[in-house]
N, C-alpha and C positions, 0 to 999 in steps of 0.2 A: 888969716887962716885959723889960728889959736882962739881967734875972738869968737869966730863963727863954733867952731867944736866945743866952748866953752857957752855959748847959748843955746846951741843943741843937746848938753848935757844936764844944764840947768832945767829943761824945758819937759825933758825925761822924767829925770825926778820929779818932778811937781806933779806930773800922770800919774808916776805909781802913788805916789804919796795918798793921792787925793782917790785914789782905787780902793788903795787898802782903808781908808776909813770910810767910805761907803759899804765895803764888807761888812766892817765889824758893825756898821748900823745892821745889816740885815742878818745878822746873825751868823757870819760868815767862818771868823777867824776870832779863836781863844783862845786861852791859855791851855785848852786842856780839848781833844777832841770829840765828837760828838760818838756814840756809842755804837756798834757794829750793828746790824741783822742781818739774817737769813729768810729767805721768802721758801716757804713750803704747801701744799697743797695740801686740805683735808676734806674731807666728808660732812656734810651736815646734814640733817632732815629736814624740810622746808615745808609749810602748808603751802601749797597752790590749789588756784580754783580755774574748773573747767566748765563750759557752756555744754551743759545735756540737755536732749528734745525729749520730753515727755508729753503722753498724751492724758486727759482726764475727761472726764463725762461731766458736760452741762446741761441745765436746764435750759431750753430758750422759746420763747413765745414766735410762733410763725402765724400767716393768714394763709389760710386755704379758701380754696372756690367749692360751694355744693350747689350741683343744680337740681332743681326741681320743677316740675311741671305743677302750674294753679291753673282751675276753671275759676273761665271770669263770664260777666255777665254783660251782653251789651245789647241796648234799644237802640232800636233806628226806626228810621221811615224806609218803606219800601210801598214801590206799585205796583198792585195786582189788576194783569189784566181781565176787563169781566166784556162779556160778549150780549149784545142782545139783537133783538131781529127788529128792524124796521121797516118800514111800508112807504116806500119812495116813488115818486110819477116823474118820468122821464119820455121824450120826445119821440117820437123815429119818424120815418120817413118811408113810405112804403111806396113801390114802381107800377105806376097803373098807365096800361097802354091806351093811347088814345089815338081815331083817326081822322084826321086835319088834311083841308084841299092847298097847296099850293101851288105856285108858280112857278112853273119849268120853262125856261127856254132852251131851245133845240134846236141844230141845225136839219134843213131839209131842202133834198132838191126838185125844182119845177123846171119844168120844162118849156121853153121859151123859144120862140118865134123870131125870127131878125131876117132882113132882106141885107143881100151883099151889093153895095151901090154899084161896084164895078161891073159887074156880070147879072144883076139884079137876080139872080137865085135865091129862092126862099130856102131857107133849113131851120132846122130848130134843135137847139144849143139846150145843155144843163146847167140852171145857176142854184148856187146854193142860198139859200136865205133862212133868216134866223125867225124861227115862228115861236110867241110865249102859249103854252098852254096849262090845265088846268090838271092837276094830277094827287091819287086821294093817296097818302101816306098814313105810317104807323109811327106816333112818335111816343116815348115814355116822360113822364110826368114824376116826380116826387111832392108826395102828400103827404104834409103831417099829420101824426100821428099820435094822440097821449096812452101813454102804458102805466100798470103800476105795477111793481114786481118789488120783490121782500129782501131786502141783503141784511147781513150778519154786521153790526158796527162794534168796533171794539175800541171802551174806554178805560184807560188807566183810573184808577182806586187807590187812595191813601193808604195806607195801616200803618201803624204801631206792632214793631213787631221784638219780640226779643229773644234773643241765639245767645247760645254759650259757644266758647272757644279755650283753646287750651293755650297758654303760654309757656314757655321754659324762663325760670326766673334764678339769676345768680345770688347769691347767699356768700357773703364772706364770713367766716368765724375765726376767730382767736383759737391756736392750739396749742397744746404744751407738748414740745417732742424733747427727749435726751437725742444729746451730738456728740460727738467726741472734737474734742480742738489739739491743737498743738501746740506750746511754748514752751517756752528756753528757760534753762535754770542753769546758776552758777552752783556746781556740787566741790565743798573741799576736799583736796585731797594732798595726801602724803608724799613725797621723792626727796630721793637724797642726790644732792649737787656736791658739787668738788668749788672750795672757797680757798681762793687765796689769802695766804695769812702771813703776816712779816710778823717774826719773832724775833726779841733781841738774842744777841749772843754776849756769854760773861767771858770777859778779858780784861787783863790788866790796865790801867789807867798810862798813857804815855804822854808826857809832855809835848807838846808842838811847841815849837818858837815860827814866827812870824816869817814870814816867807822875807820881807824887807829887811831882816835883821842879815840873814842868810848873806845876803847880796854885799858883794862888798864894790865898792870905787874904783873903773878903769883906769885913773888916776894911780890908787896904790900897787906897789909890785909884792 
């Protein structure tokens, strides 16, 4: 039990030991302590700078459209019609009545004689029979005939001919217009802010002793 409390106690020490001289590397613990301050608030004037929109006039080259109206001049071919009278023979046919004998058959009845073997009585019977005869008719004829009568003939004619016309013709031109634009500008300006400031304070100088020095041995009574 004494052996274990006396490894535990050795083991202690060697912590602090090896603590306190990793302090004094980092500047921790001296002979003498490091000096007081006080933190206080003050006033200062600061330049800052703010984005302003201002506007300014430039110059800037645009294209515009101007239209216009030009006579132009243009040749073609065209055909004019021209008329003339010519002298033409054409055929006809004209209806001339003529009178011609033909042959007609007809029927007709006679009268005929027969004895009746039974009774031997003569009488006499109608029969009909088919007789051709000879009969004058009108019959019409077409005969030709030459005419000459006068029509109107119409021939197309070449020319050369030349019209004016009007066109609308666009025109782009270069112009110089003032614009007004818009950009940003950083303007400086003045304001007073509140800075924090650590001030030392004068006090007397007080010795420290080591905090290890302090400590004494649970060991001693």
């Amino acid at each position: 039990m004494n052996k274990k409390f006396l490894s535990l106690f050795a083991f202690a020490c060697f912590g602090l030991v090896l603590a306190t001289s990793s302090a004094n590397a980092l500047g921790g613990l001296f002979n003498k302590c490091s000096k007081p301050s006080e933190v206080t608030w003050e006033e200062r004037k600061v330049t800052c700078y703010k984005t302003v929109t201002k506007e300014k006039e430039i110059e800037v080259t645009v294209c515009k459209r101007e239209w216009k109206e030009e006579v132009r001049k243009k040749t073609c071919i065209v055909c004019t019609p021209v008329w003339k009278e010519e002298k033409k023979t054409c055929t006809v046919y004209k209806r001339v009545a003529k009178e011609v004998e033909k042959e007609v058959t007809r029927c007709v009845r006679v009268a005929v004689t027969c004895c009746d073997p039974c009774t031997g009585r003569v009488r006499t019977r109608c029969e009909r029979q088919s007789v051709t005869e000879k009969v004058k008719c009108t019959v019409w004829e077409c005969v030709p005939e030459k005419k000459e009568y006068t029509v109107k003939v119409c021939t197309m004619k070449k020319e050369e001919k030349t019209t004016e016309y009007k066109v609308r013709v666009c025109e782009v031109k270069q112009v110089k217009e003032k614009r007004k634009v818009q950009y940003c500008e950083r303007v400086p300006y003045e304001t007073t802010i509140k800075v924090c400031v650590r001030k030392p304070v004068e006090c007397k100088p007080v010795a420290c002793k080591p905090v290890c020095c302090e400590k004494k041995s649970c060991c001693e009574k």
